[in-house]
C-alpha positions as CSV (number, residue, x, y, z in Angstrom):
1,X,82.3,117.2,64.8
2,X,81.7,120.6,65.9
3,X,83.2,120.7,69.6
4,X,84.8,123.9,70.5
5,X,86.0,123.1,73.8
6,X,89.3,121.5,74.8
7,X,87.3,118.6,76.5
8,X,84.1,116.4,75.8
9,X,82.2,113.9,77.3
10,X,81.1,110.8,75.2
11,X,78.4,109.0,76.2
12,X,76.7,105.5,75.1
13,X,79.4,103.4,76.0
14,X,79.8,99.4,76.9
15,X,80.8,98.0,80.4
16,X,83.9,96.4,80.0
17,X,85.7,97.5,76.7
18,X,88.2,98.7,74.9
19,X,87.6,101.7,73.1
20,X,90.5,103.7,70.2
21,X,89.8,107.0,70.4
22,X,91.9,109.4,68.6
23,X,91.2,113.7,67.6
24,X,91.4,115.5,64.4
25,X,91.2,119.6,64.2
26,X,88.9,121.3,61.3
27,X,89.4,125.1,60.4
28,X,88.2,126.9,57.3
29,X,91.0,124.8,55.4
30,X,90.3,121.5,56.3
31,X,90.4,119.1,58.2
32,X,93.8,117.4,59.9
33,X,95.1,114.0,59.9
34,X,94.2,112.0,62.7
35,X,96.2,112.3,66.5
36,X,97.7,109.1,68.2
37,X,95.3,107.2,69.1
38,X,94.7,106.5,72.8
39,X,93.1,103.5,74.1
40,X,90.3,102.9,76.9
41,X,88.7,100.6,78.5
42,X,85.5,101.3,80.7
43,X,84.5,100.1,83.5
44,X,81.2,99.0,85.5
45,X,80.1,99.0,88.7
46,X,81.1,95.8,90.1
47,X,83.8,96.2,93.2
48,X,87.4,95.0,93.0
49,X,88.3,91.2,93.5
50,X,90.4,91.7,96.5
51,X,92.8,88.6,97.1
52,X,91.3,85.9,99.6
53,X,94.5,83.6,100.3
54,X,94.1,82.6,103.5
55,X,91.0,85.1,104.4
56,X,89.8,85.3,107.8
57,X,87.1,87.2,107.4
58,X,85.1,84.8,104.9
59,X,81.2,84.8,104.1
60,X,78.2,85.4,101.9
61,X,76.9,88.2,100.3
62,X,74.9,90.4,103.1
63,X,76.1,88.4,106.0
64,X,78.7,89.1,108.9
65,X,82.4,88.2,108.1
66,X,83.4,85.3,109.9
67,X,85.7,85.2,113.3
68,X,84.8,88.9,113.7
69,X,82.7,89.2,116.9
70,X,82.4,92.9,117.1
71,X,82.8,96.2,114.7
72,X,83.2,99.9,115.6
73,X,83.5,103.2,113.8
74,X,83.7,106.4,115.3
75,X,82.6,109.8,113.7
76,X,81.3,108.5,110.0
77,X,78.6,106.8,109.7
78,X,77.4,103.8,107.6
79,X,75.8,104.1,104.3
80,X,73.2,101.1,102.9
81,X,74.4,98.7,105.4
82,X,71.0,96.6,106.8
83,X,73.6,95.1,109.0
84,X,74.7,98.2,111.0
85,X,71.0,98.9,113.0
86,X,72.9,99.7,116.1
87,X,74.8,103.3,116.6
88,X,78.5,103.2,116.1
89,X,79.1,99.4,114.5
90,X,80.5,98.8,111.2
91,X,78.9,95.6,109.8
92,X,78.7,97.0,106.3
93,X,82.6,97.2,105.6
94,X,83.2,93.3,106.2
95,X,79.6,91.6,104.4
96,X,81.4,90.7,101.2
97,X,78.5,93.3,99.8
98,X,80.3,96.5,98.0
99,X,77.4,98.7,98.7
100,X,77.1,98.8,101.6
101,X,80.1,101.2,102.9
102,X,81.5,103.6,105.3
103,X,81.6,107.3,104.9
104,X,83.9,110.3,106.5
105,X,83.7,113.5,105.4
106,X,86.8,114.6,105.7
107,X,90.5,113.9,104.3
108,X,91.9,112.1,107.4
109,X,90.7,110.1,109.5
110,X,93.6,109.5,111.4
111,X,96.1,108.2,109.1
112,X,98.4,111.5,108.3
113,X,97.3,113.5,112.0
114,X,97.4,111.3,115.6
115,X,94.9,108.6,115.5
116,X,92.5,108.7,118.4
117,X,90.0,106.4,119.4
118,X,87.6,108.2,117.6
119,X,88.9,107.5,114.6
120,X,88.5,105.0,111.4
121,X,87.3,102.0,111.9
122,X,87.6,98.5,114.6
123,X,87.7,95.0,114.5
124,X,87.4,92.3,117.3
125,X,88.1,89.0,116.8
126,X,87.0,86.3,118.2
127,X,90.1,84.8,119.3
128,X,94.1,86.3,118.9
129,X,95.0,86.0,115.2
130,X,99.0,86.6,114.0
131,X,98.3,89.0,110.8
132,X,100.6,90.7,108.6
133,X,98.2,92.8,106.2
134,X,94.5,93.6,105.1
135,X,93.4,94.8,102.3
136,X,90.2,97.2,101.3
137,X,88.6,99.0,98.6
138,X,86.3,101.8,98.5
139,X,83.2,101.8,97.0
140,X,83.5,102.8,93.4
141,X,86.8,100.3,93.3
142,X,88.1,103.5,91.1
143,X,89.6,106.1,94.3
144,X,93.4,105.8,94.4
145,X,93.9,108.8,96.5
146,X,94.7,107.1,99.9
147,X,98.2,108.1,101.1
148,X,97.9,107.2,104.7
149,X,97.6,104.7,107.4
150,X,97.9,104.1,110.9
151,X,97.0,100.8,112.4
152,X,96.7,99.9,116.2
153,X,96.5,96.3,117.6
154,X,95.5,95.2,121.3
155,X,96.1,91.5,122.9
156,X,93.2,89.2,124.6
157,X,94.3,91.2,127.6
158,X,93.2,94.7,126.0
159,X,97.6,95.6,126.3
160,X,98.1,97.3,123.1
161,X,101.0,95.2,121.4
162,X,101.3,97.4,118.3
163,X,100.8,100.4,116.8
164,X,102.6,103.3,113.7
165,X,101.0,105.7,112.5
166,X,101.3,107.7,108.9
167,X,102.9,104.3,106.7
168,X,102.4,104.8,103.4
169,X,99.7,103.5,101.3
170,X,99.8,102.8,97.3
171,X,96.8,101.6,95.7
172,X,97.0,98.0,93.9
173,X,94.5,96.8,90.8
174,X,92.9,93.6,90.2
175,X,92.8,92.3,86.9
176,X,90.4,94.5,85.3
177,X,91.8,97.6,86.9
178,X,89.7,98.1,89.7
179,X,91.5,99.8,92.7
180,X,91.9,98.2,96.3
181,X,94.7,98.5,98.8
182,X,96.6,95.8,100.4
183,X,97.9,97.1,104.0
184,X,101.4,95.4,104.8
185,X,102.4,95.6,108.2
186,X,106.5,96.3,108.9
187,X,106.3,93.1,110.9
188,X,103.3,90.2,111.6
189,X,101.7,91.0,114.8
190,X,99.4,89.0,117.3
191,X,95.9,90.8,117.3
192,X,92.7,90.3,118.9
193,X,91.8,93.6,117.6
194,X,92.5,96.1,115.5
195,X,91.9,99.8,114.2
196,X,93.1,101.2,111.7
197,X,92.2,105.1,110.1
198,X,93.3,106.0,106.5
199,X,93.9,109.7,105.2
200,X,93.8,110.8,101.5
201,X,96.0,113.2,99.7
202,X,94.9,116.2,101.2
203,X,94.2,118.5,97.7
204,X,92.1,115.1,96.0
205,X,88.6,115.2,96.1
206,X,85.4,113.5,98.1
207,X,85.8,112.3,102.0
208,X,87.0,108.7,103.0
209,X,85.3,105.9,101.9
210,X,85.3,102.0,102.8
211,X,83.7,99.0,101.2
212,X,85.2,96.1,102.0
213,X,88.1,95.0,104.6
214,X,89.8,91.6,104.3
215,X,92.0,90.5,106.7
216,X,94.3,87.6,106.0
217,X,95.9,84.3,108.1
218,X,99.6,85.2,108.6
219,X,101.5,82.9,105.8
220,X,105.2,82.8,106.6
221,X,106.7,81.9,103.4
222,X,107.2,85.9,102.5
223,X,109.3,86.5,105.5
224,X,111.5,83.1,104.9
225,X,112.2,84.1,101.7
226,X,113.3,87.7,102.2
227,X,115.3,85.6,105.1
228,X,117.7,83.9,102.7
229,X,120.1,87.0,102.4
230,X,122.6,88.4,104.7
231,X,122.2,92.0,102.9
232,X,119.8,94.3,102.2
233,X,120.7,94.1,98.7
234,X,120.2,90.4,98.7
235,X,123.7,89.3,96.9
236,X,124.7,87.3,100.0
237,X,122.6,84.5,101.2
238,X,123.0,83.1,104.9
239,X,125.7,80.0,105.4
240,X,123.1,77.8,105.8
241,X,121.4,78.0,102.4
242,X,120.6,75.1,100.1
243,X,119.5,74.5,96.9
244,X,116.7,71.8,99.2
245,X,116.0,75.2,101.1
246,X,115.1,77.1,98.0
247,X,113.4,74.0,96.4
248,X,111.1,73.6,99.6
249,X,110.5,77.8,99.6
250,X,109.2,77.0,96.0
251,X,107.6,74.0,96.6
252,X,105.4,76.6,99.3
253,X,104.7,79.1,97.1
254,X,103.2,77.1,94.7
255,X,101.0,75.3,96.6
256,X,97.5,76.9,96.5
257,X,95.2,77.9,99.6
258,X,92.9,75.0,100.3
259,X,89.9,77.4,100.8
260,X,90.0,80.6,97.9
261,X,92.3,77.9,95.4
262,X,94.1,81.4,94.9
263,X,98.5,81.4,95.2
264,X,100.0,84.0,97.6
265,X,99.1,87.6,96.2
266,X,103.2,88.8,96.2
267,X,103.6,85.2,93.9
268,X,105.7,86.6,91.0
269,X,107.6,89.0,93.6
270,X,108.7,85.3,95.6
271,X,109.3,83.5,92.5
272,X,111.7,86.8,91.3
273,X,113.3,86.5,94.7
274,X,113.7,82.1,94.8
275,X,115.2,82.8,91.4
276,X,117.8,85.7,92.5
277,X,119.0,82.8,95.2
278,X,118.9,80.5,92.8
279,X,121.5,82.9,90.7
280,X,123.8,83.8,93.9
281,X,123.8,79.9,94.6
282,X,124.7,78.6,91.6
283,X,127.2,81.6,91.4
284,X,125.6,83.1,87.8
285,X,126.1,87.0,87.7
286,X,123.3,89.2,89.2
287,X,123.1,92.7,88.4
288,X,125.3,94.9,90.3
289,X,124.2,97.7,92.7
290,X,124.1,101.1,91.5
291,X,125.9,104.0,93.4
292,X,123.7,106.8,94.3
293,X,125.5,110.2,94.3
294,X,124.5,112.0,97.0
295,X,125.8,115.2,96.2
296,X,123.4,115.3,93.0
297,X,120.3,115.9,95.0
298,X,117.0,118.0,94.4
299,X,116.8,119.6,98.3
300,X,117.7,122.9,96.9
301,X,115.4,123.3,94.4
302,X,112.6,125.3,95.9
303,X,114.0,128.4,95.5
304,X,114.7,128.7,92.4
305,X,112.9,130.7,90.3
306,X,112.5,128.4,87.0
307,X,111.0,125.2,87.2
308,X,111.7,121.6,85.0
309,X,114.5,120.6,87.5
310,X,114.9,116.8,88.6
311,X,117.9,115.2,90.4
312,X,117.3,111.9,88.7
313,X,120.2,109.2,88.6
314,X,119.4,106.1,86.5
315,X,120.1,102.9,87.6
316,X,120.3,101.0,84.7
317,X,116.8,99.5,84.5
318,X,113.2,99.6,81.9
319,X,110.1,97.7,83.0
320,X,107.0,98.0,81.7
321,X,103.9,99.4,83.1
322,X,102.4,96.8,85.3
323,X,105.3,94.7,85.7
324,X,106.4,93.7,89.4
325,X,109.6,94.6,90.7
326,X,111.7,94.7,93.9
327,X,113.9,97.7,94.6
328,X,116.6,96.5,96.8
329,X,118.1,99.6,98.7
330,X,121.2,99.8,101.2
331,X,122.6,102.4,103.3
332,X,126.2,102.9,104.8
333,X,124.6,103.6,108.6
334,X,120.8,102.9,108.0
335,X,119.2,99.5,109.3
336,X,116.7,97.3,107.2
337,X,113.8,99.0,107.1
338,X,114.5,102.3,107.8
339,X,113.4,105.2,105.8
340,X,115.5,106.8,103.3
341,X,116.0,109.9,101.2
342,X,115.5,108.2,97.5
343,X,112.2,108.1,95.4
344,X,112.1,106.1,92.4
345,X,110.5,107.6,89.5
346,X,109.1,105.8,86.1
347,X,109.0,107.1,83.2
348,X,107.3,106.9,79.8
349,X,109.4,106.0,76.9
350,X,108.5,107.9,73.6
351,X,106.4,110.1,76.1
352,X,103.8,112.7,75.3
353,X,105.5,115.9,77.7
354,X,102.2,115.8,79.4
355,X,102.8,112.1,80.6
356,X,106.4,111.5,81.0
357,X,106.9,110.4,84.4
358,X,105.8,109.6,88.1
359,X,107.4,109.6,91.0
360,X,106.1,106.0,91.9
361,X,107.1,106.1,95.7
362,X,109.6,106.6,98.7
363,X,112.3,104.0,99.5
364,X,113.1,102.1,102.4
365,X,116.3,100.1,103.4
366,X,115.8,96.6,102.4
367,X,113.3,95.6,99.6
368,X,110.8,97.4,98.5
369,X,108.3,95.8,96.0
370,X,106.9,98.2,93.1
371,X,104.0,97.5,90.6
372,X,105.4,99.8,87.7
373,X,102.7,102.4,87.0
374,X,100.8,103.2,83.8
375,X,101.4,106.6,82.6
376,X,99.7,107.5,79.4
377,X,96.8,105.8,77.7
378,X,98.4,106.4,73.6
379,X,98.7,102.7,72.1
380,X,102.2,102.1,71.9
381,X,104.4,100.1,74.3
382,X,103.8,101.4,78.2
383,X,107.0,101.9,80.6
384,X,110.5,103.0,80.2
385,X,113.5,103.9,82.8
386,X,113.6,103.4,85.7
387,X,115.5,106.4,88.3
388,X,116.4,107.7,91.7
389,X,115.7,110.5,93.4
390,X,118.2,111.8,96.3
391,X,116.2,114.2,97.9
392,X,118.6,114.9,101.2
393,X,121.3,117.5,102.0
394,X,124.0,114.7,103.4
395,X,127.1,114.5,101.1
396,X,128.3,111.8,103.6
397,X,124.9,109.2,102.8
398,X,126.4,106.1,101.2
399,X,123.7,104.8,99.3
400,X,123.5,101.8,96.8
401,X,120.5,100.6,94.7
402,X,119.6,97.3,92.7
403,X,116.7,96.3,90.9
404,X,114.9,92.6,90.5
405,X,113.3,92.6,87.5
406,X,112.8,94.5,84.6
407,X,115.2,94.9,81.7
408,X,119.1,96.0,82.4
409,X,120.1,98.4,80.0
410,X,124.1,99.9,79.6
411,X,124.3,103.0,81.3
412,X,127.4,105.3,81.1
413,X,128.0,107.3,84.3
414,X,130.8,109.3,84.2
415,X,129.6,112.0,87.3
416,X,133.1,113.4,89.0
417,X,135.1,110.1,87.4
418,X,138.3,112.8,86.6
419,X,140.9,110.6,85.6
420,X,141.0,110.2,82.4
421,X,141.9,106.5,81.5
422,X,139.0,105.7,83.8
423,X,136.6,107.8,81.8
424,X,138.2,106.0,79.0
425,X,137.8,102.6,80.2
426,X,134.2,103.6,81.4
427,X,133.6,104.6,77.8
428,X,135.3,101.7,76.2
429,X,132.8,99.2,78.5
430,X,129.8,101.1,78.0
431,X,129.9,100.8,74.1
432,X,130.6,97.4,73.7
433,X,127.9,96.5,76.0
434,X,125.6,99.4,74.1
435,X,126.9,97.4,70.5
436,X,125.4,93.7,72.3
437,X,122.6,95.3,73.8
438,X,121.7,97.1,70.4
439,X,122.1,94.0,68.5
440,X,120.0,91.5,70.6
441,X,117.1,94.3,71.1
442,X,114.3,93.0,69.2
443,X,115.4,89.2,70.6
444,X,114.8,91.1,74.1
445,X,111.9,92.5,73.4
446,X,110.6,88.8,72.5
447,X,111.0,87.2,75.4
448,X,110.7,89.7,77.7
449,X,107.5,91.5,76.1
450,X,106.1,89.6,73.4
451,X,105.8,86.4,75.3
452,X,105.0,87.6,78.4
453,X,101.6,87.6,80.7
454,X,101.8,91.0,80.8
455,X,98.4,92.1,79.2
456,X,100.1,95.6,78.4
457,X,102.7,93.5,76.3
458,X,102.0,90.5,75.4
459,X,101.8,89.9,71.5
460,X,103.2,93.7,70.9
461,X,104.9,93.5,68.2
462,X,108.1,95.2,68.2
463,X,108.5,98.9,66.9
464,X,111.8,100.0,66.9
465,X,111.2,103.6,67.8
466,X,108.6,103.2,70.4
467,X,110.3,99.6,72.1
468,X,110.9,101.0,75.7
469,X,113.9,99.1,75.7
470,X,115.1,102.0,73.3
471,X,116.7,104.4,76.4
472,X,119.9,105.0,77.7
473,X,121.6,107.2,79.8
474,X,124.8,109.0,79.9
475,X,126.2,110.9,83.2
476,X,128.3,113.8,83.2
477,X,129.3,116.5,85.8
478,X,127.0,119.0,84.3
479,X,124.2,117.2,82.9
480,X,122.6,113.9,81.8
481,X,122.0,112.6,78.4
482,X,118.8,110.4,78.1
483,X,119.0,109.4,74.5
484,X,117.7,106.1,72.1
485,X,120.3,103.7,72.4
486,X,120.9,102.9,68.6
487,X,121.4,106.7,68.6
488,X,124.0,106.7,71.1
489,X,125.9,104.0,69.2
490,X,125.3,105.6,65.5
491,X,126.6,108.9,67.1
492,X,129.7,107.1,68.3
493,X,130.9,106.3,64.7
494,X,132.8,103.1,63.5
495,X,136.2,101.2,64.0
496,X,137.1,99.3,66.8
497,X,135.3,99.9,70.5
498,X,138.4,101.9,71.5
499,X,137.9,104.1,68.5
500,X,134.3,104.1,69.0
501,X,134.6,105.4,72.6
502,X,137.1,107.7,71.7
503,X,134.6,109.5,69.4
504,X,132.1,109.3,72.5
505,X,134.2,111.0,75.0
506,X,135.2,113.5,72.6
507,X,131.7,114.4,71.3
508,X,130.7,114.8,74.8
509,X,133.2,116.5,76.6
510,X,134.5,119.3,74.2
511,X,131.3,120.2,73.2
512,X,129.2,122.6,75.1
513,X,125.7,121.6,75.3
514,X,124.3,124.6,72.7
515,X,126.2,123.0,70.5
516,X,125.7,119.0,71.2
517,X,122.2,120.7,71.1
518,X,122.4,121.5,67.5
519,X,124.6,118.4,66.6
520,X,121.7,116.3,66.9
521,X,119.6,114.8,64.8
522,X,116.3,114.7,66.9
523,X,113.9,113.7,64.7
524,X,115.9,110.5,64.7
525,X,114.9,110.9,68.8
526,X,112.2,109.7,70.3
527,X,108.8,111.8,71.0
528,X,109.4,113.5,74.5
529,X,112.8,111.9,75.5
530,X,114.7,115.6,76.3
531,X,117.7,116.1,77.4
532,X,118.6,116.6,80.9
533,X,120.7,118.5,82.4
534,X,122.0,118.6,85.9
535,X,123.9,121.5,88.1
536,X,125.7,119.0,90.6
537,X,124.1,119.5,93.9
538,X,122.0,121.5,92.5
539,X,118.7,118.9,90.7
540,X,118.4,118.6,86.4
541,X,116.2,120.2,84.4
């Protein structure tokens, strides 16, 4: 009692719990009821449980990493490392002890700008290793700031055999939450050494900072797997495909690394994608690929002189924070792997405004594995819809998306469809498959939520106005609808689907949106799900 400020400190807490923590205001009348209540859990100061399937590098506390025979860092220096007693090595970063680190100050150390030798930090090995990704953390296992990285590798012969510079970075979490990033080269590579320099978002705070390195045996099982398909939207698999091919792929992936004990870190990502061949095998229906208007696109925002806009375009997909997903992405001229102009976003169902969404990362042709973020802390269910960006100026980019994973949820996308039995058919479609989807909600929830490892969900009950599974989305030329589901169908009447759909096309078309504002009932809507509304070409708001 008795704070005046918008913000307070509270003090005397336990390592490792979970903490409700909710407001209430006090004037001369009174005092309020309570706010939602948001949950925390603190931390402690041990580091991050990296991975260790098939680990190089492996040791005891305080002594050198095995199969590395020399270490090198250029201009920062070494911080509590007894190791590092010569100038310029970096012993500290790969002696499995979390103190001991290495310290830049300065926001890039060659991962956005040109990396020079100078830069970030070496590796020798002692003989030529094929690698496909290392992983760090910094030293608080909290930093998740780290945009950049650029990685060079060199032969036995000193012939540099690899190198890109400015890749992305996006930070993971071990089970308790602690922060680490796990590097994924574009392709494996044979390396006898390595560099690599990391930069952080240039306006976060503090300098560069590295723990702990881990580099890892390359394991081709990945790389087979994502070799099944002829596509880059993996529908088609390759001629030669058998259900003994998939069984063997599975057999691989669940066979534990003889040294850690630990299964192959992207595990539920290779089960997802053994599964999906499974489906095209055994010809069951996947999810189809969403068309991505390019002529809805938020290039031309920046000069206008209100803010709120978004270009989103749904694609028919929830998933709850935490969840893992692949994001397949193809392109009418762009080759697997290539960068693209798309960014998916995640939102926040039942949001708080101040913690709707984030714009999780950029997309590449090809698949692109996501870890759904956490957005708020309030306990209720955490996730919602799933969307995609266009950010280019190219009406003729052909681009099509579809998601592994997650919940499929109707979606009605009527955007430049001007003939008018296809709106109608459309229409027709999308309700009955709103009327199932509505109907077989809280069953979904079950299975997918309730009953899954999912610490965020699992034994959640279900709450019918905060389920994410709630959302839908409805397209128009002018604007898009993101409304509860079981509002959508209660708004489109009764009778038969056709009848139903006919009262949906006329309650959004000859309506104008001041008065479809005032039409509806929004405290039957959920907390922070607005309406948004779209100038084609132009972004939403």
């Amino acid at each position: 009692t008795g704070i005046t400020q918008n913000q307070y400190e509270i003090t005397g807490l336990k390592d490792q719990t979970r903490y409700e923590v909710y407001v209430t205001g006090v004037n001369e009348l009174g005092e309020s009821g309570p706010s939602a209540i948001s949950l925390a859990i603190t931390t402690d100061a041990k580091a991050a449980v990296m991975p260790k399937y098939k680990l190089i590098n492996t040791g005891e506390s305080g002594q050198k990493g095995a199969h590395i025979i020399s270490t090198y860092r250029g201009e920062g220096s070494m911080v509590d490392s007894p190791l590092d007693t010569e100038s310029n090595t970096a012993w500290g970063t790969v002696d499995h002890e979390p103190a001991s680190h290495y310290f830049a100050d300065t926001w890039d150390e060659g991962g956005f700008n040109q990396m020079q030798s100078r830069h970030g930090l070496t590796y020798e090995f002692d003989e030529t290793y094929t690698i496909d990704r290392f992983a760090f953390h910094d030293v608080t296992s909290q930093y998740r700031s780290y945009d950049y990285v650029s990685i060079r590798c060199w032969d036995e012969n000193g012939e540099l055999t690899y190198s890109v510079n400015q890749m992305g970075l996006r930070a993971s979490s071990d089970k308790d939450g602690k922060a680490y990033y796990m590097v994924k080269l574009p392709k494996a590579v044979e390396a006898k050494k390595i560099q690599f320099g990391i930069a952080r978002n240039y306006w976060a705070s503090g300098g560069i900072n590295i723990s702990e390195v881990y580099f890892y045996y390359y394991d081709s099982v990945f790389d087979d797997i994502m070799a099944l398909y002829q596509d880059d939207l993996h529908l088609v698999l390759k001629p030669e495909v058998t259900q003994k091919t998939i069984d063997d792929l599975r057999k691989r992936i669940n066979t534990v690394d003889e040294v850690s004990g630990e299964l192959h870190p992207d595990y539920e990502i290779l089960k997802l994608e053994l599964e999906n061949a499974e489906k095209i095998l055994n010809a069951v229906g996947l999810s189809e690929p969403v068309r991505i208007h390019s002529t809805i696109t938020g290039a031309n925002d920046g000069g206008k002189k209100f803010g709120g806009l978004n270009a989103w375009q749904p694609i028919g997909v929830t998933a709850a924070a935490e969840d893992k997903i692949v994001v397949y992405v193809g392109h009418n001229t762009k080759r697997t792997g290539d960068a693209t102009d798309l960014t998916l976003v995640a939102t926040q169902y039942n949001s708080e405004a101040s913690s709707m969404f984030r714009s999780v990362q950029k997309l590449k042709v090809g698949a692109n594995e996501i870890t759904v973020p956490k957005i708020w802390t309030l306990d209720y269910e955490s996730g919602g819809a799933l969307y995609v960006q266009y950010g280019g100026r190219n009406a003729a980019d052909q681009y099509a998306v579809r998601v592994s994973g997650g919940v499929r949820v109707p979606v009605l996308d009527l955007y430049q469809v001007t003939d008018e039995a296809a709106r109608m058919a459309r229409t027709v479609e999308y309700v009955e498959k709103l009327g199932t989807y509505v109907s077989q909600m809280e069953d979904t929830h079950e299975r997918e939520h309730y009953y899954s490892e999912n610490s965020l969900m699992k034994k959640r009950a279900f709450d019918n106005q905060t389920c994410i599974l709630g959302a839908s989305d409805i397209m128009l030329d002018t604007m898009m609808f993101s409304i509860p589901a079981q509002q959508v169908l209660a708004g489109a009447g009764t009778g038969s689907t056709e009848e139903q759909a006919e009262n949906e096309t006329r309650r959004l078309e000859q309506k104008t949106r001041e008065e479809l504002l005032g039409e509806m009932d929004f405290s039957e809507m959920d907390q922070g799900r607005m309406e948004q509304i779209q100038n084609p070409g132009q972004g939403r708001s």
